[in-house]
N, C-alpha and C positions, 0 to 999 in steps of 0.2 A: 521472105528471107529465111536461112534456114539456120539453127542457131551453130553449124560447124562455122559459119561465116563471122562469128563473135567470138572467137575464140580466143584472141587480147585481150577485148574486150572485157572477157568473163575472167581472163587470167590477173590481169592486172587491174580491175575496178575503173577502169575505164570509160566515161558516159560521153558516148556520141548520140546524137540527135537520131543516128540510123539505129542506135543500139537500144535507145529509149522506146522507141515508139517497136520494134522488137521485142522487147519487155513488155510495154503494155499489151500487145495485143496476144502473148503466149500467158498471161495474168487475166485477161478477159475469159480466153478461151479454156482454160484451166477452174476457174469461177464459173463460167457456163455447165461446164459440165459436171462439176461440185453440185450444182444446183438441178440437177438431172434433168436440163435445158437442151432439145434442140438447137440445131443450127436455124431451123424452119422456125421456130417457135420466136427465139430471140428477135429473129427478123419480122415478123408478122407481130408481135408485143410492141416493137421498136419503130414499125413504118421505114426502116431501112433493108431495101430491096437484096434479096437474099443472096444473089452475086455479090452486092459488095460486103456483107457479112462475109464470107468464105475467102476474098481476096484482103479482107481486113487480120482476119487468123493466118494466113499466110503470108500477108507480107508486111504488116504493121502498118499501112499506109488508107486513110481512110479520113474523112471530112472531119473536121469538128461537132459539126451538128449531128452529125450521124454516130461518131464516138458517145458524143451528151445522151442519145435517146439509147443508147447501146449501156451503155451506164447508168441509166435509171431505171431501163427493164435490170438489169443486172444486182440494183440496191445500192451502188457507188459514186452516184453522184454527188455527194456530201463530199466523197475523197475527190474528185476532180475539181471541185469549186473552190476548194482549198489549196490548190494549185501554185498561184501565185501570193498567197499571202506573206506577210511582213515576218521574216525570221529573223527571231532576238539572238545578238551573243551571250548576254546578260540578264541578270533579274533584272539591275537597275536600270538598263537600255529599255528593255519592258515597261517599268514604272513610270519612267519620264515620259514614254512615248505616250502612255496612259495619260498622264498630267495635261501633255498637251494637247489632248481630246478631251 
């Protein structure tokens, strides 16, 4: 995808599922190369075959397990594993939640 297709999106803060996975893979490919990382490289580091490296940077769309090994060559897998965790509104919502572990 190409990011003139996001253009609500980016205007009004907008999170679509198509817009997210757009973000991540223009945040991967931005960090790749921050990291003076090949395309060839990430993919051979990663065991993710290097077509679908190149179709992941252009169209956000790409396996999980292949994002996971894309993101550990990369040093981000700490941010994706945190993913889903439990977000507090409150300290005391935190505390209690604590209490009851």
């Amino acid at each position: 995808m190409k990011e003139q297709d996001f253009t609500f999106e980016e205007q009004f803060g907008v999170m679509t599922p198509e817009y997210a996975s757009y973000l991540i893979a223009k945040q991967a490919k931005e960090l790749r190369k921050h990291q003076h990382l090949t395309q060839k490289e990430v993919a051979t580091r990663s065991g993710v075959p290097l077509p679908t490296l190149r179709y992941f940077e252009q169209t956000g769309k790409i396996s999980l397990s292949a994002l996971l090994n894309i993101a550990s060559v990369l040093g981000c897998l700490d941010d994706v594993s945190s993913l889903f965790k439990k977000k507090y509104v409150s300290l005391e919502e935190m505390i209690q939640d604590e209490e009851q572990n």
